[in-house]
Chimera marker file (.cmm) of the C-alpha trace (Angstrom):
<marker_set name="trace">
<marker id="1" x="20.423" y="-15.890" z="1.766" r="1" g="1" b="0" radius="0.5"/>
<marker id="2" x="19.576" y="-18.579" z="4.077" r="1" g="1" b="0" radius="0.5"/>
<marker id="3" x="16.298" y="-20.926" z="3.707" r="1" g="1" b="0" radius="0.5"/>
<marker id="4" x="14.837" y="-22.478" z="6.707" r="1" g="1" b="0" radius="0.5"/>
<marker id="5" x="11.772" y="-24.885" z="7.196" r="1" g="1" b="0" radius="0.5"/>
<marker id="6" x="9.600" y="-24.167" z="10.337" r="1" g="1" b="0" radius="0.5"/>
<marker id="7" x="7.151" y="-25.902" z="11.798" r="1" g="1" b="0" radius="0.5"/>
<marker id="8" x="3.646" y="-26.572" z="10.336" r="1" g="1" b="0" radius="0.5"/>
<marker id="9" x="1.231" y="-23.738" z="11.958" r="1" g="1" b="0" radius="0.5"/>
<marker id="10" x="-2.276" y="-25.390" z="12.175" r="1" g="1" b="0" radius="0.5"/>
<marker id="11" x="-3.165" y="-28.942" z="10.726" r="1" g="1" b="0" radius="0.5"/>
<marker id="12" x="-1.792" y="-28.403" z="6.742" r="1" g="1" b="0" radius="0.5"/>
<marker id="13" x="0.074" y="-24.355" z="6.390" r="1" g="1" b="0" radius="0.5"/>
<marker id="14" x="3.809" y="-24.659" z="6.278" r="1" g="1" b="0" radius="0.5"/>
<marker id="15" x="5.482" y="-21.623" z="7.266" r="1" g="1" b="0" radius="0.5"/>
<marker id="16" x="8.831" y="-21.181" z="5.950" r="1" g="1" b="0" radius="0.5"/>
<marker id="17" x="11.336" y="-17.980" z="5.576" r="1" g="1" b="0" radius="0.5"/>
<marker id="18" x="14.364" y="-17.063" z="3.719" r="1" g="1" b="0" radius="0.5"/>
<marker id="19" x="17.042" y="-14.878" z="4.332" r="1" g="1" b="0" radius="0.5"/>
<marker id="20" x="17.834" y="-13.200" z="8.330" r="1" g="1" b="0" radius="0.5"/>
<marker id="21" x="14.324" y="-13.852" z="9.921" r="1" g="1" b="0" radius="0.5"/>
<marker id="22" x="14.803" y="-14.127" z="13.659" r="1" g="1" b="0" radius="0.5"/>
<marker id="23" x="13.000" y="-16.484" z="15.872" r="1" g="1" b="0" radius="0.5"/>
<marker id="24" x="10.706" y="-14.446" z="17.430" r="1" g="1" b="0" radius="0.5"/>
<marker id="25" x="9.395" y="-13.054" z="13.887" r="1" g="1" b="0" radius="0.5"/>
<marker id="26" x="8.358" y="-16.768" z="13.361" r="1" g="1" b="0" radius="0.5"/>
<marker id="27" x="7.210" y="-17.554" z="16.413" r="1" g="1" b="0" radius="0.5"/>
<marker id="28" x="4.690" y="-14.324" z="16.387" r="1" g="1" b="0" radius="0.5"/>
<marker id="29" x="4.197" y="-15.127" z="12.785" r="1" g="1" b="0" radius="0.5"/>
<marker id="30" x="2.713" y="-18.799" z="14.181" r="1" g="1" b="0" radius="0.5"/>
<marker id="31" x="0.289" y="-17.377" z="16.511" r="1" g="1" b="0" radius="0.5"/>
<marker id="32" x="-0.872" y="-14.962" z="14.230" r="1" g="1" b="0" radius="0.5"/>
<marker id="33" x="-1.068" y="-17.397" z="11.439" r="1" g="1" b="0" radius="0.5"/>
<marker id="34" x="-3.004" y="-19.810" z="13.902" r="1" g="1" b="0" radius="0.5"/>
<marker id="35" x="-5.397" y="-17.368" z="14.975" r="1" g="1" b="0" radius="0.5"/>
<marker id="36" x="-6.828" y="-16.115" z="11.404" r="1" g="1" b="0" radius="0.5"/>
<marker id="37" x="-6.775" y="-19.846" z="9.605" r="1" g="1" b="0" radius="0.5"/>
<marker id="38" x="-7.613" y="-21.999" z="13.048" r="1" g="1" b="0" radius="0.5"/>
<marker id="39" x="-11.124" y="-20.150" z="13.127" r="1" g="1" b="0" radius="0.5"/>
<marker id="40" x="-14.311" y="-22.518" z="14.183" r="1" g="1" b="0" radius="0.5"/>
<marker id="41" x="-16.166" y="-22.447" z="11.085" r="1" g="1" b="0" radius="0.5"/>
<marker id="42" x="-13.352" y="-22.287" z="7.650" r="1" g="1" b="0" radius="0.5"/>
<marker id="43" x="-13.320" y="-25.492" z="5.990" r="1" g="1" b="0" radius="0.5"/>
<marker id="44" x="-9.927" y="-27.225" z="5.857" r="1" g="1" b="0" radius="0.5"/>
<marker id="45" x="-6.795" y="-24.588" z="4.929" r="1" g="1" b="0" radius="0.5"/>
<marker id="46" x="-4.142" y="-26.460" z="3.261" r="1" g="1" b="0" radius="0.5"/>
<marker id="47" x="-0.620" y="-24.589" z="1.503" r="1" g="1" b="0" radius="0.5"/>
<marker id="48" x="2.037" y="-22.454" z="2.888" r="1" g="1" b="0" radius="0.5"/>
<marker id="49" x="3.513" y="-19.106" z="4.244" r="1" g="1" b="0" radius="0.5"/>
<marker id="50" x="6.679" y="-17.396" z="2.944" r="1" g="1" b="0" radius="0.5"/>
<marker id="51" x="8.352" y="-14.664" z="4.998" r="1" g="1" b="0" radius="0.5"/>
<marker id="52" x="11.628" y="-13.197" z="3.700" r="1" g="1" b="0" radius="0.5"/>
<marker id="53" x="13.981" y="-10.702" z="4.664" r="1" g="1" b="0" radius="0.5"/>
<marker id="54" x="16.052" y="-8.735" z="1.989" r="1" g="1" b="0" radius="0.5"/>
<marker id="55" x="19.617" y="-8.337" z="2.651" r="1" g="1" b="0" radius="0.5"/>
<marker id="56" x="19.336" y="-5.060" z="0.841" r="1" g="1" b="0" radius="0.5"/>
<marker id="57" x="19.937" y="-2.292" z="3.930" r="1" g="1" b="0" radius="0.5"/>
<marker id="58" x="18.155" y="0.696" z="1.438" r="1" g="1" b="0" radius="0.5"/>
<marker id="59" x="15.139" y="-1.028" z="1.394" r="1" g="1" b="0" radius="0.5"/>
<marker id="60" x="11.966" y="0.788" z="2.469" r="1" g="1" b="0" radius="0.5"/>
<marker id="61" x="10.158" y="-2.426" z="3.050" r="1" g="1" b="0" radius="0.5"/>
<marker id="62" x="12.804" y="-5.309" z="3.145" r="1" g="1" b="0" radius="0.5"/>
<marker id="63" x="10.330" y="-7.793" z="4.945" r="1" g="1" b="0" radius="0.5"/>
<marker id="64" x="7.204" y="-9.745" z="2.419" r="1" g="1" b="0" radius="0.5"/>
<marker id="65" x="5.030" y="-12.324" z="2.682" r="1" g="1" b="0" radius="0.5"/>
<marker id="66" x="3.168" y="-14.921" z="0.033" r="1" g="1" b="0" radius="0.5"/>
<marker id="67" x="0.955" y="-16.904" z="1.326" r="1" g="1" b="0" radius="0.5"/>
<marker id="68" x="-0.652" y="-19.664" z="-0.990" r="1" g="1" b="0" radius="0.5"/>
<marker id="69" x="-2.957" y="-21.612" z="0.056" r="1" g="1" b="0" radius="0.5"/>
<marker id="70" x="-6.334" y="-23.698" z="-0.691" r="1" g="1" b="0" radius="0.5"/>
<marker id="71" x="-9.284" y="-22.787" z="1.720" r="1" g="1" b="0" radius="0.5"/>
<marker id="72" x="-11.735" y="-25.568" z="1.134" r="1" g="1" b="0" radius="0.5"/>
<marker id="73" x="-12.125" y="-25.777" z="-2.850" r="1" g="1" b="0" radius="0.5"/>
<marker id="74" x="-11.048" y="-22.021" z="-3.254" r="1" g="1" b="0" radius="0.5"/>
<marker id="75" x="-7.527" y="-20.881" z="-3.725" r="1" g="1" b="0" radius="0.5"/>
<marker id="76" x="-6.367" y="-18.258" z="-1.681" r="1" g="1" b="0" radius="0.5"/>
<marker id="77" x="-3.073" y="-16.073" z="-2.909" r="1" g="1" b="0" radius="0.5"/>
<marker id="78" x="-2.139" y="-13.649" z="0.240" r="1" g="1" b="0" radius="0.5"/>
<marker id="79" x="0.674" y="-11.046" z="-0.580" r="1" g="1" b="0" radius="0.5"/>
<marker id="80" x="2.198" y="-8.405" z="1.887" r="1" g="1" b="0" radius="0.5"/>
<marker id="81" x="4.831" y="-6.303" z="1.968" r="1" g="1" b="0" radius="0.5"/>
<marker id="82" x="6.005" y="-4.030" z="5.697" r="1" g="1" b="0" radius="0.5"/>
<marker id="83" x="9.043" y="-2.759" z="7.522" r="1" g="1" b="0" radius="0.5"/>
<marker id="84" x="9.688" y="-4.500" z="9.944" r="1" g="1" b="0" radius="0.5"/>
<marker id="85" x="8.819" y="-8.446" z="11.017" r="1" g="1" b="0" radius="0.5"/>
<marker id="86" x="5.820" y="-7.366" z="13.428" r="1" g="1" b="0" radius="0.5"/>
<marker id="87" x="4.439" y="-4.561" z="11.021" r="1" g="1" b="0" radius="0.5"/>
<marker id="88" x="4.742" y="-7.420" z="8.118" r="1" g="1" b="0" radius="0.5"/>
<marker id="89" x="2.769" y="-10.245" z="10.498" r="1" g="1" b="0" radius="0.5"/>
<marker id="90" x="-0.185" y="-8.118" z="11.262" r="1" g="1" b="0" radius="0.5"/>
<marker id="91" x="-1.007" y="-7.129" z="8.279" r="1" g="1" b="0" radius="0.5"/>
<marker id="92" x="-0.462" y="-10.405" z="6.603" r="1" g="1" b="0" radius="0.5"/>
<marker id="93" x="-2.777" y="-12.077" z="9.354" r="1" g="1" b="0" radius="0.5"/>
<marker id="94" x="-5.349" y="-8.920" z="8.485" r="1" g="1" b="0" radius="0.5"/>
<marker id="95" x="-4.867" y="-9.554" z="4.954" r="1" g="1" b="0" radius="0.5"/>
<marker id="96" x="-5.540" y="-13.806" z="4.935" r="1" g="1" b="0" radius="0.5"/>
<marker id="97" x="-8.580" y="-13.364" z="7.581" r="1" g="1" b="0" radius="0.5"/>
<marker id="98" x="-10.123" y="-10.931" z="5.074" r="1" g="1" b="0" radius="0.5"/>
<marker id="99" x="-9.048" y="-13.139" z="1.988" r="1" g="1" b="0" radius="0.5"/>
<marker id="100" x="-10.162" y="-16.193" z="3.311" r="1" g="1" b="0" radius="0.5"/>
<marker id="101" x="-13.362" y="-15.322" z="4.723" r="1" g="1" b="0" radius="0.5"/>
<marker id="102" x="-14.254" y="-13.784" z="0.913" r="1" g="1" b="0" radius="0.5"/>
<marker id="103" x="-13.143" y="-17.289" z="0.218" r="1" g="1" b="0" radius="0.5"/>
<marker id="104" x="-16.113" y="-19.194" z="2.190" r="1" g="1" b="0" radius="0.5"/>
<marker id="105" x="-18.703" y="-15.951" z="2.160" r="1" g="1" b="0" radius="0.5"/>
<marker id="106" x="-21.945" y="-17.857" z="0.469" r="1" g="1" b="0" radius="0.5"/>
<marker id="107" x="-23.390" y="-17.042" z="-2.615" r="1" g="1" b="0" radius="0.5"/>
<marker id="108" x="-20.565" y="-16.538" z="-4.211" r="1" g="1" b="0" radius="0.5"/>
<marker id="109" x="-19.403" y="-20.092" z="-5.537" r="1" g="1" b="0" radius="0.5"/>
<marker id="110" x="-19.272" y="-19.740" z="-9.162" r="1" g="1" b="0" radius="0.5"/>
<marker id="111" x="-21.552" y="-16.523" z="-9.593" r="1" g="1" b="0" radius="0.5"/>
<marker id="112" x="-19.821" y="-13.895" z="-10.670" r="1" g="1" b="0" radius="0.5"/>
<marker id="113" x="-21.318" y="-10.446" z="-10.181" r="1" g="1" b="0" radius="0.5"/>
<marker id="114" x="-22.830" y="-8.391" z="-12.911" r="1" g="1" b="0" radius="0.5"/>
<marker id="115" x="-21.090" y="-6.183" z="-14.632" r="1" g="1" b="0" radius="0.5"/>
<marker id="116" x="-21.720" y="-2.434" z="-13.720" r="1" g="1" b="0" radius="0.5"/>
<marker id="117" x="-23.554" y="-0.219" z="-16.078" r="1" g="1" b="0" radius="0.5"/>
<marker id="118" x="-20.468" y="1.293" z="-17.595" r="1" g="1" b="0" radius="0.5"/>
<marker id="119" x="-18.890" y="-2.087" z="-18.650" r="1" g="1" b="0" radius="0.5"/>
<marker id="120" x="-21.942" y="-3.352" z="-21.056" r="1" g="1" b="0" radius="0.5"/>
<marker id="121" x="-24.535" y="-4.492" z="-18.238" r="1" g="1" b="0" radius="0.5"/>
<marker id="122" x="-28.216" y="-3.048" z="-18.373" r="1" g="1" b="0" radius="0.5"/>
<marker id="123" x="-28.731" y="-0.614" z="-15.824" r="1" g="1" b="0" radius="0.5"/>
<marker id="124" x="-32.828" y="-1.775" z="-16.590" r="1" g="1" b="0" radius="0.5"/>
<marker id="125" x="-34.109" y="-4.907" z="-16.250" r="1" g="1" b="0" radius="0.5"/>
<marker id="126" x="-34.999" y="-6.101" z="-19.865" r="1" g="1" b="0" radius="0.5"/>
<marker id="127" x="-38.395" y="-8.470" z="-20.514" r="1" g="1" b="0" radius="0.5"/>
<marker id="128" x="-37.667" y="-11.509" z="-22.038" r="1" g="1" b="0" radius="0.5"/>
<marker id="129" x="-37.992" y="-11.494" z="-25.808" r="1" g="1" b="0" radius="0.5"/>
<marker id="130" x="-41.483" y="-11.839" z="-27.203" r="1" g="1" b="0" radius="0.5"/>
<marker id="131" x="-43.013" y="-10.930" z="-23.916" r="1" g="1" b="0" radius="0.5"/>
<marker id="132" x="-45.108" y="-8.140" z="-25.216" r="1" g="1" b="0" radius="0.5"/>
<marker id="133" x="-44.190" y="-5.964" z="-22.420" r="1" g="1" b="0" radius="0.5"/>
<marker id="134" x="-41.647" y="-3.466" z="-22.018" r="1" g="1" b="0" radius="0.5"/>
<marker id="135" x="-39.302" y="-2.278" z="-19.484" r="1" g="1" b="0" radius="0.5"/>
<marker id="136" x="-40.086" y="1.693" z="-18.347" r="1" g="1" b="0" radius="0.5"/>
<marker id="137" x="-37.769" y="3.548" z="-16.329" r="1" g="1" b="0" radius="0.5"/>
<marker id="138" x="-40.076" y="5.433" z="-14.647" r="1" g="1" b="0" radius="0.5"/>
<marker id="139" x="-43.542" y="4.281" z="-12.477" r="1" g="1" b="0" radius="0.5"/>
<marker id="140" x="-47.232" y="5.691" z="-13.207" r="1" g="1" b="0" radius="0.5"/>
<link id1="1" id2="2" r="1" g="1" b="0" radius="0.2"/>
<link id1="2" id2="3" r="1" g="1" b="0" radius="0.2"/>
<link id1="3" id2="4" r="1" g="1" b="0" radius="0.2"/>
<link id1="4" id2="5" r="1" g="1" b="0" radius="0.2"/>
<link id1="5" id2="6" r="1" g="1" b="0" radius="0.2"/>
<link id1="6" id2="7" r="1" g="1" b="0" radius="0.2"/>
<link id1="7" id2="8" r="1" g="1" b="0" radius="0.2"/>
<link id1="8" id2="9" r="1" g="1" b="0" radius="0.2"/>
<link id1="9" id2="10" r="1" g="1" b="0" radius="0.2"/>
<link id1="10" id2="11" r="1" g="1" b="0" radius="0.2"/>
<link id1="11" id2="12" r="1" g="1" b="0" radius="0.2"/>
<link id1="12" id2="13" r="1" g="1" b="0" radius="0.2"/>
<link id1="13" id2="14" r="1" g="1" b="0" radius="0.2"/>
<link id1="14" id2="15" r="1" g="1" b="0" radius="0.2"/>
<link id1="15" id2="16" r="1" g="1" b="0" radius="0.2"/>
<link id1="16" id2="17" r="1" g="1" b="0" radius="0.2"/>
<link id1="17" id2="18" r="1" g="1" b="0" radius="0.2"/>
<link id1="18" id2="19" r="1" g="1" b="0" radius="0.2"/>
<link id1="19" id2="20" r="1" g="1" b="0" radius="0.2"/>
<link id1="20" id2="21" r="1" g="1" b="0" radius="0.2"/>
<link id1="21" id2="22" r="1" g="1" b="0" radius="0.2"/>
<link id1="22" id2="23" r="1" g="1" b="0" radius="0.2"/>
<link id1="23" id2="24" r="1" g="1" b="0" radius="0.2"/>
<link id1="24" id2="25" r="1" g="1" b="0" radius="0.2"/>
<link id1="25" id2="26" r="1" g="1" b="0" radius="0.2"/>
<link id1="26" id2="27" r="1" g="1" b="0" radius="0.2"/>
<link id1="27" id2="28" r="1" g="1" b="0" radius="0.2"/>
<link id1="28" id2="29" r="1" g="1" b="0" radius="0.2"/>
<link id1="29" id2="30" r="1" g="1" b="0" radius="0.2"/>
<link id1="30" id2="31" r="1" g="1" b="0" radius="0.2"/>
<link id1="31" id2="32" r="1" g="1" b="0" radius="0.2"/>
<link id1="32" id2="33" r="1" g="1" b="0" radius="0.2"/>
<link id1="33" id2="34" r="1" g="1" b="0" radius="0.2"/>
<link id1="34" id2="35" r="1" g="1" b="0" radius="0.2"/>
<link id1="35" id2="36" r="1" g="1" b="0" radius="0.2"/>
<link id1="36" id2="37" r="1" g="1" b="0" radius="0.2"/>
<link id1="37" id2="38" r="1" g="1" b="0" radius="0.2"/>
<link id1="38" id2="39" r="1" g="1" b="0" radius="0.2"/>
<link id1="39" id2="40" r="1" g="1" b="0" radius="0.2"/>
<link id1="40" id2="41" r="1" g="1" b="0" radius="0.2"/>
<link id1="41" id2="42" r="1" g="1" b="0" radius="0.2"/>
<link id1="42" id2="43" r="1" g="1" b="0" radius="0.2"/>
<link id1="43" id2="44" r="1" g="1" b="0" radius="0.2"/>
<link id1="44" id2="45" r="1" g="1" b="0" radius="0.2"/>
<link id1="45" id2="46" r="1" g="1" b="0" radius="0.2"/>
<link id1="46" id2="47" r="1" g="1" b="0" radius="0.2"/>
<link id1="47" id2="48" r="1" g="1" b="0" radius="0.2"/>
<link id1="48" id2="49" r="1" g="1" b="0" radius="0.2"/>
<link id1="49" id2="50" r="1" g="1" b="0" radius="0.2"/>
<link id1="50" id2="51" r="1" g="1" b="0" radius="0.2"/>
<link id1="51" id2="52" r="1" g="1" b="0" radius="0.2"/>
<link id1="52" id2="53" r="1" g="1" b="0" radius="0.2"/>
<link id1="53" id2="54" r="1" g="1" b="0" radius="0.2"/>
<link id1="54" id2="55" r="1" g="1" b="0" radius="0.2"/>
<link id1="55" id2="56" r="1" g="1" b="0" radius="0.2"/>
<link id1="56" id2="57" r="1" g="1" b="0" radius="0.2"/>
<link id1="57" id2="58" r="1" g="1" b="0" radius="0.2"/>
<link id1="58" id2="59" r="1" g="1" b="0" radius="0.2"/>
<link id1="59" id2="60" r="1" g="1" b="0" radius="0.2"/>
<link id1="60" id2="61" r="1" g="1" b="0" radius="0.2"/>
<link id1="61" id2="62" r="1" g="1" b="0" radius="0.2"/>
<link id1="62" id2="63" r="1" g="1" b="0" radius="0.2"/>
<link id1="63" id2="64" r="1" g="1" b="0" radius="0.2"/>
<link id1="64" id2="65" r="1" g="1" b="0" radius="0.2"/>
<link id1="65" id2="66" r="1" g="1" b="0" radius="0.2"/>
<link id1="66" id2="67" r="1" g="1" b="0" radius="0.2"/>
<link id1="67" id2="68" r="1" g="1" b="0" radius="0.2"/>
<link id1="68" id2="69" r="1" g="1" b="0" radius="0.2"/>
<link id1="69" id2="70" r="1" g="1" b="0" radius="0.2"/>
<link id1="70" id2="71" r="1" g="1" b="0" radius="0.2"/>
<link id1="71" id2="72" r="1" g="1" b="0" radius="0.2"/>
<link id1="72" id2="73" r="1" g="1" b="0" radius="0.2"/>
<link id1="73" id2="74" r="1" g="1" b="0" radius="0.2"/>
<link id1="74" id2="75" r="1" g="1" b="0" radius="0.2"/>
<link id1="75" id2="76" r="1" g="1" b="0" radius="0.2"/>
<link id1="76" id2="77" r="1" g="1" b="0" radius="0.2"/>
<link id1="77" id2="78" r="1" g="1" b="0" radius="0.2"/>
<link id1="78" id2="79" r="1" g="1" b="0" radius="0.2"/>
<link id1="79" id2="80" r="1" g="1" b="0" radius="0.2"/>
<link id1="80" id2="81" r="1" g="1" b="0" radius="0.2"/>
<link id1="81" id2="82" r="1" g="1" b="0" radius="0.2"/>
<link id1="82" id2="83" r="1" g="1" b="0" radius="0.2"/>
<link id1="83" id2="84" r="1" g="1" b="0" radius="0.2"/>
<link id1="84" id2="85" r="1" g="1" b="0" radius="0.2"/>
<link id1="85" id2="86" r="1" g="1" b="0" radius="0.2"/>
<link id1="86" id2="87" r="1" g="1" b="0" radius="0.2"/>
<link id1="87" id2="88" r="1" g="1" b="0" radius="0.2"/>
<link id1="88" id2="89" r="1" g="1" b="0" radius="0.2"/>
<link id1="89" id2="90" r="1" g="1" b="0" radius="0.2"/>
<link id1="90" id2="91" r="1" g="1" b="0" radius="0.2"/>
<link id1="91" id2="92" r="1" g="1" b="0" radius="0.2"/>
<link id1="92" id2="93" r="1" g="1" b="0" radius="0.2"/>
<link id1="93" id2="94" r="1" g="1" b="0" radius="0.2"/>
<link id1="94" id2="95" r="1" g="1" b="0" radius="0.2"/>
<link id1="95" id2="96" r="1" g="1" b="0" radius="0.2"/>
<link id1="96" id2="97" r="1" g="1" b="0" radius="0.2"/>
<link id1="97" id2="98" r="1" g="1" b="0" radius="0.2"/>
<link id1="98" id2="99" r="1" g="1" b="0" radius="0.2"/>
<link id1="99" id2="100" r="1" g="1" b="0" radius="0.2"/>
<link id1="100" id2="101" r="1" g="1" b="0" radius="0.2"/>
<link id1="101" id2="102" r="1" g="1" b="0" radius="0.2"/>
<link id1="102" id2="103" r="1" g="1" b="0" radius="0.2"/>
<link id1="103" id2="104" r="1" g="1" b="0" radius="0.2"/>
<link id1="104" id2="105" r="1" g="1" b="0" radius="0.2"/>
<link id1="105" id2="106" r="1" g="1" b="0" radius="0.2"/>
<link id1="106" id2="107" r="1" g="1" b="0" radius="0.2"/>
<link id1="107" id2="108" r="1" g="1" b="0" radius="0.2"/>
<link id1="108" id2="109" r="1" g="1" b="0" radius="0.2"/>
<link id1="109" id2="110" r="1" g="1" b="0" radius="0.2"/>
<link id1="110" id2="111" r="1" g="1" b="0" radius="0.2"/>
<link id1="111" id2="112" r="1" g="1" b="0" radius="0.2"/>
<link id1="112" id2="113" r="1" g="1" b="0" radius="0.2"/>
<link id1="113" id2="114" r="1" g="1" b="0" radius="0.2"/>
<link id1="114" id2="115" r="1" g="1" b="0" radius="0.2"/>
<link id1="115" id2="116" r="1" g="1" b="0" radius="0.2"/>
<link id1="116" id2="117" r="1" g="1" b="0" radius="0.2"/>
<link id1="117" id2="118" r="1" g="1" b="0" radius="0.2"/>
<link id1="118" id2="119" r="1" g="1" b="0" radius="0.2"/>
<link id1="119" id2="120" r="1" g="1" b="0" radius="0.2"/>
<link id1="120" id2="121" r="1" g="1" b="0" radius="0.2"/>
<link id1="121" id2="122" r="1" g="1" b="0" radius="0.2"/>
<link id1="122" id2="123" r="1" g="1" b="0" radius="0.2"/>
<link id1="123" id2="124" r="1" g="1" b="0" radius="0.2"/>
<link id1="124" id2="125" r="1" g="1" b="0" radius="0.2"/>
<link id1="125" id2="126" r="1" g="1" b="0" radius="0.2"/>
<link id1="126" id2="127" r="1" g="1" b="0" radius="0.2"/>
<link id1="127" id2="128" r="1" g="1" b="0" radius="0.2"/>
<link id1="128" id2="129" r="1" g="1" b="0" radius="0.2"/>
<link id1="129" id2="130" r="1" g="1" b="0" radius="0.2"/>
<link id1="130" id2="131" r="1" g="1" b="0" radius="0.2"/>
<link id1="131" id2="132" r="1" g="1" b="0" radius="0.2"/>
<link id1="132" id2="133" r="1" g="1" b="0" radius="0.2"/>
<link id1="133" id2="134" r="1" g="1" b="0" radius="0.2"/>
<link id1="134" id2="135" r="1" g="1" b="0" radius="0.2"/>
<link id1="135" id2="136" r="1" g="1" b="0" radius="0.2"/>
<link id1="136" id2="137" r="1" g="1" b="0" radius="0.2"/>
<link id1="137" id2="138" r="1" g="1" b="0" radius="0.2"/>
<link id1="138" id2="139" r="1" g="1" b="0" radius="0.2"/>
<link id1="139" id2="140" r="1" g="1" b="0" radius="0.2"/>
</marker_set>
């Protein structure tokens, strides 16, 4: 298995591949790569792209992807999995639009969600204690 080093695709995203990745795989790979982290608007997107190729012939999906990279303060981990080189490039440049713009969505930083009823959360908003009022599921 081979390892080459391409060319940077945008200001800070390495892409690199191992094994028999052909040319043109890259070079699509760039432009799609370009298109979903070069968007006006996403704070800086530093890290890098990994597209391999098994040697394996049997494989149902010999080409993946990992992509690992920091979008602004938020860490982005991109996986994909095809087969064939194009089939593996759109999906992984589907997969890191979605990923990073869940990334920079706001209202988000640090807030998780609550839990749904099922996992422990109150389904009813609860008073706060010693309020002398009581929450009723139902209106009057």
């Amino acid at each position: 298995m081979t390892s080459k080093d391409a060319q940077s695709t945008g200001p800070a995203v390495l892409l690199r591949s191992d094994g028999e990745v052909d040319e043109a795989t890259l070079a699509y790979a760039r432009t799609k790569i370009d298109a979903a982290l070069g968007r006006p608007g996403l704070p800086a997107v530093i890290g890098e792209v990994r597209i391999t190729r098994a040697a394996a012939h049997h494989a149902d999906r010999p080409w993946s992807a990992t992509a690992a990279l920091h979008v602004g303060r938020r860490e982005v981990v991109v996986l994909a999995e095809a087969a064939t080189g194009r089939e593996l490039v759109d999906q992984l440049q589907d997969r890191l639009r979605r990923q990073t713009d869940k990334a920079v969505r706001p209202g988000h930083h640090g807030h998780p969600t609550p839990a749904p009823p099922w996992r422990g959360s109150s389904p009813i908003p609860r008073p706060a204690e010693g309020s002398g009022r009581t929450a009723d599921s139902h209106s009057v």
